[in-house]
C-alpha beads as a LAMMPS data file, in Angstrom:
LAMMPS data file: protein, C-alpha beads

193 atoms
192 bonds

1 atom types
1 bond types

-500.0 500.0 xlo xhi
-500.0 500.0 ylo yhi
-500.0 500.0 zlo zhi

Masses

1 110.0

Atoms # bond

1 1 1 273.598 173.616 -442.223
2 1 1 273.321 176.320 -444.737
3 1 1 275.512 176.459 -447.824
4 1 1 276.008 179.036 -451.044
5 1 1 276.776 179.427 -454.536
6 1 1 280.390 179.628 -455.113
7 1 1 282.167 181.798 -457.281
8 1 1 282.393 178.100 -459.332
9 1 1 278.261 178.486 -460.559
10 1 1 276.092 175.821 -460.431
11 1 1 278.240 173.226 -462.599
12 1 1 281.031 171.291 -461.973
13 1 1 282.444 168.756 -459.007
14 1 1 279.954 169.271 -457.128
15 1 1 281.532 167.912 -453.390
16 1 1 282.334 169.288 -450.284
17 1 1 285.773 169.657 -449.198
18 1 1 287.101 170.518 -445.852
19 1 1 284.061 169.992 -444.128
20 1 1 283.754 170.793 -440.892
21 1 1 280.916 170.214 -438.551
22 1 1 280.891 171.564 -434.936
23 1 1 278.582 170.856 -432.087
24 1 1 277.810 169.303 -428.452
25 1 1 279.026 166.226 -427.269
26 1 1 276.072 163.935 -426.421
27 1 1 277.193 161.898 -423.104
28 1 1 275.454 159.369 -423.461
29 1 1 271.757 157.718 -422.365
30 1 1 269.396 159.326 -419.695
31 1 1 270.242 157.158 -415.980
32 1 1 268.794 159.453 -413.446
33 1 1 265.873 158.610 -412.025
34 1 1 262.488 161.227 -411.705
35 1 1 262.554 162.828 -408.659
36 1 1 259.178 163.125 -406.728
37 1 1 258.637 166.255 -404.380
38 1 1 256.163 166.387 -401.823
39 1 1 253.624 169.382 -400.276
40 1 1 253.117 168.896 -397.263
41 1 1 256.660 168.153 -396.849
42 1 1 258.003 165.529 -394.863
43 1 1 256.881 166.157 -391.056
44 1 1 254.860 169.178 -391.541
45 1 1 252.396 170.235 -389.377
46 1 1 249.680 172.545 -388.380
47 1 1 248.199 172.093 -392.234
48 1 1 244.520 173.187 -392.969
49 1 1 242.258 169.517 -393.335
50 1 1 240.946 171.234 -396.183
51 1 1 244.560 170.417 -397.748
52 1 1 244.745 168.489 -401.320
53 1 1 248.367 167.104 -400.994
54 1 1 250.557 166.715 -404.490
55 1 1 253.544 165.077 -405.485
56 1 1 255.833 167.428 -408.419
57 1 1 258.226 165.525 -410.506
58 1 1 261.121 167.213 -411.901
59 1 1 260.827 165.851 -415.456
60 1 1 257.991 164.343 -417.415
61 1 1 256.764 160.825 -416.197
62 1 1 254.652 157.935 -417.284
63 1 1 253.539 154.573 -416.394
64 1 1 255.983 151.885 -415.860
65 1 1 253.946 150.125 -418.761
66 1 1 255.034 153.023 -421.399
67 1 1 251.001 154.082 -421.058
68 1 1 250.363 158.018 -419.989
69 1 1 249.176 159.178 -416.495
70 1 1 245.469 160.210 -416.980
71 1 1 243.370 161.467 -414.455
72 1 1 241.555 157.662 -414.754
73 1 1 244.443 155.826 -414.129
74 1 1 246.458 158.087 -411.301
75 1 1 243.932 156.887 -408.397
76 1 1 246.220 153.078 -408.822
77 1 1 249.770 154.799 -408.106
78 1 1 249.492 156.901 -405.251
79 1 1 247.571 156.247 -401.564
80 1 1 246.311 158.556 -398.506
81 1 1 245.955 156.421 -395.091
82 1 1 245.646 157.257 -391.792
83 1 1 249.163 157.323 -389.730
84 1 1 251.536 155.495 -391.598
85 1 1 252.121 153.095 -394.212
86 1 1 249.978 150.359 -393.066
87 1 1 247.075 152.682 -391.529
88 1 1 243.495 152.889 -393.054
89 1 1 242.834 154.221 -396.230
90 1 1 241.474 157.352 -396.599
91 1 1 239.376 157.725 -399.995
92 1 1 240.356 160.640 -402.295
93 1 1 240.333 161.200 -406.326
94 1 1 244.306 162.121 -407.543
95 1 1 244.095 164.468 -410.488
96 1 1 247.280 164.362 -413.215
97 1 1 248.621 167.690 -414.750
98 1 1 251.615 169.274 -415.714
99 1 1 253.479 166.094 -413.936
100 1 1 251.940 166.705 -410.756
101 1 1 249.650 164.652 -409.034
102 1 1 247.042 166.003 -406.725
103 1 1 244.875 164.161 -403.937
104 1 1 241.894 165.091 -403.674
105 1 1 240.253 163.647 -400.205
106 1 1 236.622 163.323 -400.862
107 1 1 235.961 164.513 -397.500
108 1 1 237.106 167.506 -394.830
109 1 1 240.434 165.321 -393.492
110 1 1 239.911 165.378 -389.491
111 1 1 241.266 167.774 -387.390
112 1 1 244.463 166.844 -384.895
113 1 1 245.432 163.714 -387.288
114 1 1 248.546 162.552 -388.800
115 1 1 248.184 161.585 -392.732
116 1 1 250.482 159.743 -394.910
117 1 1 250.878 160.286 -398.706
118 1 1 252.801 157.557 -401.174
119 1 1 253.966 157.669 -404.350
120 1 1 253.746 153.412 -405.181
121 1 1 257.122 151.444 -406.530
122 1 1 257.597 150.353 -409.679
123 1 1 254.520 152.527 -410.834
124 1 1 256.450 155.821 -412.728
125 1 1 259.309 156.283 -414.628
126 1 1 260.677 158.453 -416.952
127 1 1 260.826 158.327 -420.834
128 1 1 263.999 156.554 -421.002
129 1 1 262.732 153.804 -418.353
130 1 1 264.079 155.364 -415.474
131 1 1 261.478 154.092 -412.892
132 1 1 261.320 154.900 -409.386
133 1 1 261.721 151.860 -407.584
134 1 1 261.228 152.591 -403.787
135 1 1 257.797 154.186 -402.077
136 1 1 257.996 158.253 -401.852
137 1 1 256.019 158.573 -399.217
138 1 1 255.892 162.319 -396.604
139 1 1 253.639 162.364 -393.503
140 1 1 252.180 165.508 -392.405
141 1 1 249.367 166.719 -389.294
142 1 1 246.469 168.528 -389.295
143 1 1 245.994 171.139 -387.566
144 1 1 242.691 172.242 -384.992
145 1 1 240.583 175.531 -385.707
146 1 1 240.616 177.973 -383.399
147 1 1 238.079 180.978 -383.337
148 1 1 238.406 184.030 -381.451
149 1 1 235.447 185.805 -380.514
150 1 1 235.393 189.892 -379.433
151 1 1 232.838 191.972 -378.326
152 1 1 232.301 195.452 -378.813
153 1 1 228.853 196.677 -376.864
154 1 1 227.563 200.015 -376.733
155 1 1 225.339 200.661 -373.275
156 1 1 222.279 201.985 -373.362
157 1 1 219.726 202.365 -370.413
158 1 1 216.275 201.021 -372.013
159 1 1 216.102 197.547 -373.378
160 1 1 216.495 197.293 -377.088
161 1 1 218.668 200.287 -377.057
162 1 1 221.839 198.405 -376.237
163 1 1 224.041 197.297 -378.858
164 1 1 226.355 194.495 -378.861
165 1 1 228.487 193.408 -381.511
166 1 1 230.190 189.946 -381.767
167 1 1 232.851 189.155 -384.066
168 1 1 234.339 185.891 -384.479
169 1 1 237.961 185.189 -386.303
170 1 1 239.266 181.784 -387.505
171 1 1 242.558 180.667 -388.436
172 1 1 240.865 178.463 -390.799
173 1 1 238.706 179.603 -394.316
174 1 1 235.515 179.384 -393.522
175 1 1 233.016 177.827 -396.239
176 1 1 229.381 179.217 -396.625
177 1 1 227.380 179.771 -393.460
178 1 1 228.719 178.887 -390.152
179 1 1 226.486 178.966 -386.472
180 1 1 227.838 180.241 -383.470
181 1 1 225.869 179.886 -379.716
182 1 1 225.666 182.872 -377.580
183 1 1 224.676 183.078 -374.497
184 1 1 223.200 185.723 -372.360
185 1 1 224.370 186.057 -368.510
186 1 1 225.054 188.951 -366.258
187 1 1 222.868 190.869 -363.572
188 1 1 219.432 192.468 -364.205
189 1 1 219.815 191.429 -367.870
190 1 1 218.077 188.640 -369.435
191 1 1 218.116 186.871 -372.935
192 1 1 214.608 188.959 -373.947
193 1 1 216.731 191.901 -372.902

Bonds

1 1 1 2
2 1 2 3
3 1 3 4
4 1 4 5
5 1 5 6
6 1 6 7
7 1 7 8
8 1 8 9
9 1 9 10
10 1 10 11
11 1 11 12
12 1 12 13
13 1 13 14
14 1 14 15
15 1 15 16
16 1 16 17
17 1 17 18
18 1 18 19
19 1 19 20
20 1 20 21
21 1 21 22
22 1 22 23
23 1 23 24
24 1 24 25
25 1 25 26
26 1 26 27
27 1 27 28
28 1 28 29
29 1 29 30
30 1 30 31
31 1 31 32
32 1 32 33
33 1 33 34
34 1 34 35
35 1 35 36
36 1 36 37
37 1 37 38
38 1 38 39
39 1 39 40
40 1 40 41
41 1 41 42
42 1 42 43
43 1 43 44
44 1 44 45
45 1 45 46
46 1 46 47
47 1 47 48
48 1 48 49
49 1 49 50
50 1 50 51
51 1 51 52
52 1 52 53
53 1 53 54
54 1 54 55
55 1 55 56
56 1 56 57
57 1 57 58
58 1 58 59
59 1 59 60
60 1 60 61
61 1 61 62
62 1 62 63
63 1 63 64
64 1 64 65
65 1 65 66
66 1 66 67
67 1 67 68
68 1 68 69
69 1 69 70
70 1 70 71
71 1 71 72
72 1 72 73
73 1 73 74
74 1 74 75
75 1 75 76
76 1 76 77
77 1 77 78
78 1 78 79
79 1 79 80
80 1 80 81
81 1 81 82
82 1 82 83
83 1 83 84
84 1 84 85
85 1 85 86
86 1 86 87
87 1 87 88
88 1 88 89
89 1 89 90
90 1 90 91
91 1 91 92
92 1 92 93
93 1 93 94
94 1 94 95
95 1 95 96
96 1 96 97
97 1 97 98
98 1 98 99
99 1 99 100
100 1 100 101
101 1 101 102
102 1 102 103
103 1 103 104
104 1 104 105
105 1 105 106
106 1 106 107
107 1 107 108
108 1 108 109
109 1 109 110
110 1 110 111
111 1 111 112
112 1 112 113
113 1 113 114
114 1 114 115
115 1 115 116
116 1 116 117
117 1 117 118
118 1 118 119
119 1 119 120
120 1 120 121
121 1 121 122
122 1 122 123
123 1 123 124
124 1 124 125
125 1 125 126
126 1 126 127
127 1 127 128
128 1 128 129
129 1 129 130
130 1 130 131
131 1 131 132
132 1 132 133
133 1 133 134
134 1 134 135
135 1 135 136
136 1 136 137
137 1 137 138
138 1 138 139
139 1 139 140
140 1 140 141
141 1 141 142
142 1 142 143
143 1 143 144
144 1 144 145
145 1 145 146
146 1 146 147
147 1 147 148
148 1 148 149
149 1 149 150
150 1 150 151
151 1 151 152
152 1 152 153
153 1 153 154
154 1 154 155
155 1 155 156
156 1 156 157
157 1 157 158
158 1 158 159
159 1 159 160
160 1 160 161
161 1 161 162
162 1 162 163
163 1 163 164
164 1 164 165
165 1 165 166
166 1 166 167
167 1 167 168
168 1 168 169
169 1 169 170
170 1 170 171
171 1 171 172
172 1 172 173
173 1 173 174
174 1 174 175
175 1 175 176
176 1 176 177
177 1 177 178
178 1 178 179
179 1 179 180
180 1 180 181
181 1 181 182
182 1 182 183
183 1 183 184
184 1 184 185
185 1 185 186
186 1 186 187
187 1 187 188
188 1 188 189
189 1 189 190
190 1 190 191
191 1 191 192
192 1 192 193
């Protein structure tokens, strides 16, 4: 609100007349509940086991309790297992930022295996108390590596003088180095060749 000197000065009645303020109506108090989005989504498969699955809210979020989501506290409110609900637990650290939770599995997850990730009840809510009060939970598979391997060989007709060159491809990254068996077979050639 910003007001000025009227062509009155600075003495007299000073009061406001015909006041008028204008603005948004308010509708009242905050009812929806946070909504909890998960990567992998639901069913999703063919993911990388090197995958660190999170869980995005839509608003800010806290603990039921009114305390913040820290990185110490986050392990208590979310789980990895094996399967399903009721499958083994699979040990991670869950890292809070930006209201999103991240697992972190402290080991590769296995290839070929189906993982589920839940967001616990009664464990988040919302700064007007909005908590979530069922499991979030999505379930997604790993997926196998596959490498392909090609060879490109040049012929030559003296040993040592033949060149072959094997390249191998991965749908997966591939972290530091990696070992790879070859073996030699054909006619008149041999693995001193």
């Amino acid at each position: 609100v910003e007001f000025q000197q009227g062509s009155g000065g600075t003495v007299g009645n000073n009061r406001f007349d015909n006041f008028t303020v204008e603005g948004t109506v308010f509708s009242g108090v905050d009812t929806t509940i946070p909504t909890a989005s998960f990567s992998p989504v639901n069913s999703a498969t063919s993911i990388f086991s090197t995958i660190q699955p999170f869980i995005a809210f839509n608003e800010n979020v806290r603990l039921v309790n009114d305390d913040a989501i820290t990185n110490t506290n986050v392990d208590a409110i979310v789980e990895l297992r094996l399967n399903n609900a009721t499958g083994a637990l699979v040990p991670f650290d869950a890292v809070f930022s930006l209201n999103k939770i991240t697992i972190v599995p402290t080991a590769t997850l296995a290839n070929n295996q189906l993982y589920y990730v839940g967001l616990l009840a009664n464990t988040v809510e919302d700064a007007s108390n909005n908590a979530i009060t069922t499991t979030q939970s999505a379930s997604f598979t790993t997926t196998t590596p596959t490498v392909n391997l090609s060879v490109n060989n040049s012929v030559g007709k003296e040993a040592g003088s033949t060149v072959i060159t094997v390249t191998a491809t991965t749908n997966f990254a591939v972290n530091g180095d990696q070992t790879i068996d070859l073996g030699v077979a054909g006619t008149n050639i041999t693995v001193g060749d």
